[in-house]
Wavefront OBJ file of the C-alpha trace (Angstrom):
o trace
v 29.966 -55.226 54.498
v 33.519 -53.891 53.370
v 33.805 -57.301 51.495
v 30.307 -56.829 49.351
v 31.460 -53.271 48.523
v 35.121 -54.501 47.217
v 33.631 -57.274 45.072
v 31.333 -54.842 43.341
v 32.507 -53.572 40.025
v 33.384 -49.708 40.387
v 30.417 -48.212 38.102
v 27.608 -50.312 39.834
v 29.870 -48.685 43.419
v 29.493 -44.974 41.846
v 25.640 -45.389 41.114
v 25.494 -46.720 44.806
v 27.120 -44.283 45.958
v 25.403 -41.943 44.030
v 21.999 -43.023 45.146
v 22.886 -42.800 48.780
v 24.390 -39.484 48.391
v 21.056 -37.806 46.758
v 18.547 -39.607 48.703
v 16.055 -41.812 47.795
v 13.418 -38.638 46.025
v 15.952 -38.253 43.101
v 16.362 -41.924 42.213
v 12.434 -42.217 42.062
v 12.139 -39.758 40.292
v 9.245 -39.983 36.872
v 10.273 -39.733 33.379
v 9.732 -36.563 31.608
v 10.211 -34.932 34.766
v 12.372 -31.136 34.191
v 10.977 -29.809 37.028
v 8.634 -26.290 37.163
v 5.001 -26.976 36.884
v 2.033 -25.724 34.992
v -1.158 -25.128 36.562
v -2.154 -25.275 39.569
v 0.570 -25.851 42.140
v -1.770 -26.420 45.200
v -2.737 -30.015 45.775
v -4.433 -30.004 48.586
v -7.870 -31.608 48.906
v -9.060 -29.601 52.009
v -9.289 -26.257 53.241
v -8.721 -22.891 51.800
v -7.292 -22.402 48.622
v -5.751 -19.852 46.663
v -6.281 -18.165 43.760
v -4.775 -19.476 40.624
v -1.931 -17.583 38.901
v -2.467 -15.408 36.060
v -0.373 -14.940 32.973
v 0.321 -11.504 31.952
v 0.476 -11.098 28.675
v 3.253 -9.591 26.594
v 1.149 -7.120 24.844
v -2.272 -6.201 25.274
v -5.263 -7.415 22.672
v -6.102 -5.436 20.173
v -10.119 -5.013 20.324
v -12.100 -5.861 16.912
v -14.567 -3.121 17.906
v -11.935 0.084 17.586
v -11.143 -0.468 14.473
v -13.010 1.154 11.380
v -14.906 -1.722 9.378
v -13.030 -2.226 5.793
v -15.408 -1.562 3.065
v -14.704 -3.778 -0.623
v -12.153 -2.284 -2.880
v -14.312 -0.891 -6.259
v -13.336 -2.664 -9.395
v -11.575 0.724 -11.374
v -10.252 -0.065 -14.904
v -8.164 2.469 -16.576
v -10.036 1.768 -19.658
v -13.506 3.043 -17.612
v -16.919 1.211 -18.957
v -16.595 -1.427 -16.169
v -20.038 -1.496 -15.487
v -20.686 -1.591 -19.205
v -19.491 -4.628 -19.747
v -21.275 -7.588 -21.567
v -23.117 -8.265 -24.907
v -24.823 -5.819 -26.921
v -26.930 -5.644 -29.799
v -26.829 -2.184 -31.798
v -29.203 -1.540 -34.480
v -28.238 1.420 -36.831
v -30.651 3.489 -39.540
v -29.896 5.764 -41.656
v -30.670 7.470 -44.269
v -30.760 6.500 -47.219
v -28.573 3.471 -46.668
v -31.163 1.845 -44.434
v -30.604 -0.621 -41.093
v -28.196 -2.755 -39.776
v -28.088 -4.948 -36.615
v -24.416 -5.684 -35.311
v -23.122 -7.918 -31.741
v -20.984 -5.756 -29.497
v -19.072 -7.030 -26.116
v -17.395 -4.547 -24.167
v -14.953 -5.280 -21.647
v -12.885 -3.050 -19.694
v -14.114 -0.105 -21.648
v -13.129 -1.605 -25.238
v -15.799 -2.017 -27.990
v -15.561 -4.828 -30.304
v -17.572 -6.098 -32.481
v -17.250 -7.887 -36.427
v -17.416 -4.683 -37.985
v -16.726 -2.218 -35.635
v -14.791 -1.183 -32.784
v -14.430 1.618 -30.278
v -14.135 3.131 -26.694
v -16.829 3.755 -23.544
v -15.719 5.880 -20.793
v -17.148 5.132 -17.490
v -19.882 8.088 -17.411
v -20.922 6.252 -20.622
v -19.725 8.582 -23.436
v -19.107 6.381 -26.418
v -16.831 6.841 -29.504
v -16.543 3.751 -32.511
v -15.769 3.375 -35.909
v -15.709 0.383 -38.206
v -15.374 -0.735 -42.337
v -17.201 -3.001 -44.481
v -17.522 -3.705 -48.265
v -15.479 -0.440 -48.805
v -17.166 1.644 -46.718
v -16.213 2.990 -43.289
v -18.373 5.144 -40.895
v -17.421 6.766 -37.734
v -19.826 6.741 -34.570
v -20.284 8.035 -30.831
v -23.175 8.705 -28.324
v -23.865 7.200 -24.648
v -24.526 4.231 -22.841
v -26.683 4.122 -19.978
v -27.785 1.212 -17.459
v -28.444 -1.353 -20.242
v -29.144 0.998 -22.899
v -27.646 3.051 -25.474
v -27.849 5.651 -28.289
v -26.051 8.069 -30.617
v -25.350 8.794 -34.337
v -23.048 7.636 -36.672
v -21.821 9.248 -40.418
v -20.618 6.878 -43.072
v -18.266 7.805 -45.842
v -20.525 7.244 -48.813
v -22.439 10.564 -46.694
v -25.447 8.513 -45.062
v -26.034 9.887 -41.566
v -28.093 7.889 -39.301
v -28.603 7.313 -35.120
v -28.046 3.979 -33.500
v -29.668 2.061 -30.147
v -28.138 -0.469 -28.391
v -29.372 -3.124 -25.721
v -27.638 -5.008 -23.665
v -28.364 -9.024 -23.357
l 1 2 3 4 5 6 7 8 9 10 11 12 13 14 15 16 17 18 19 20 21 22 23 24 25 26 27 28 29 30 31 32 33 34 35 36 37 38 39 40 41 42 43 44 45 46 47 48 49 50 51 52 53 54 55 56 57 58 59 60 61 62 63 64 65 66 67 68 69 70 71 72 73 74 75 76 77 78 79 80 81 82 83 84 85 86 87 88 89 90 91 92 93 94 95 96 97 98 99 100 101 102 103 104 105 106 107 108 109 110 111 112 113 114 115 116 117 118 119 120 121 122 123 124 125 126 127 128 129 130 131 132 133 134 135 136 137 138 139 140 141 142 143 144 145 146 147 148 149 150 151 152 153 154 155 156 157 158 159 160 161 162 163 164 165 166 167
């Protein structure tokens, strides 16, 4: 046996070695194997068994229930007339320059139409003015739901009340 040792080269005699030194478990041992375990560390197939381990964990759940439920943020505009917005049609008469029929759209608060322009706050109070074919006229009143009325004065000195609808 001294003979088979001596011919051996010396790596294949320090994995030999090696092998009989740590026994015959660590040279069988499965890839991927680090050692620990997860689970359940009882294998046994009869008999009593434990309880399985718990994990604690490292800071306790926060319940759903405790918390206040989050209500939607209200569209605000610092213009106002959010709810306002949309198309309008405004039909004005006065006397004695007769009627008119004009488009609106309001957005954010701002009036603007072909002729005319102007503010709505959000309670609905309205203020507009406008200018046509050398005459210019100055308006205000209230809105309300889909609905609105109010006066307006030109500068030629007709005077006259306006409605408005929304579509």
């Amino acid at each position: 046996m001294k003979n088979m040792f001596h011919l051996l080269p010396r790596p294949m005699l320090l994995s030999a070695l090696l092998i009989a030194a740590l026994g015959s478990t660590a040279a069988l041992a499965q890839s991927g194997s680090s050692g620990g375990s997860i689970g359940n560390d009882e294998k046994s197939l009869s008999g009593t068994r434990t309880a399985p381990r718990t994990v604690t964990p490292s800071r306790p759940a926060q319940s759903k229930s405790s918390e206040a439920p989050r209500r939607a943020a209200r569209k605000t505009s610092n213009e106002g007339g959010g709810n306002f917005d949309g198309s309008w049609v405004v039909v004005a008469q006065g006397s004695p320059c007769g009627s008119s029929t004009e488009r609106l759209v309001i957005s954010g608060g701002a009036i603007s139409g072909e002729l005319s322009s102007g503010h709505v706050s959000p309670n609905g109070s309205t203020t507009g003015s406008g200018s046509a074919g050398g005459l210019s006229w100055t308006s205000s009143g209230r809105f309300s739901g889909r609905s609105g009325s109010g006066s307006f004065v030109r500068s030629d000195g007709c005077k006259g009340h306006w409605t408005a609808s929304k579509r």
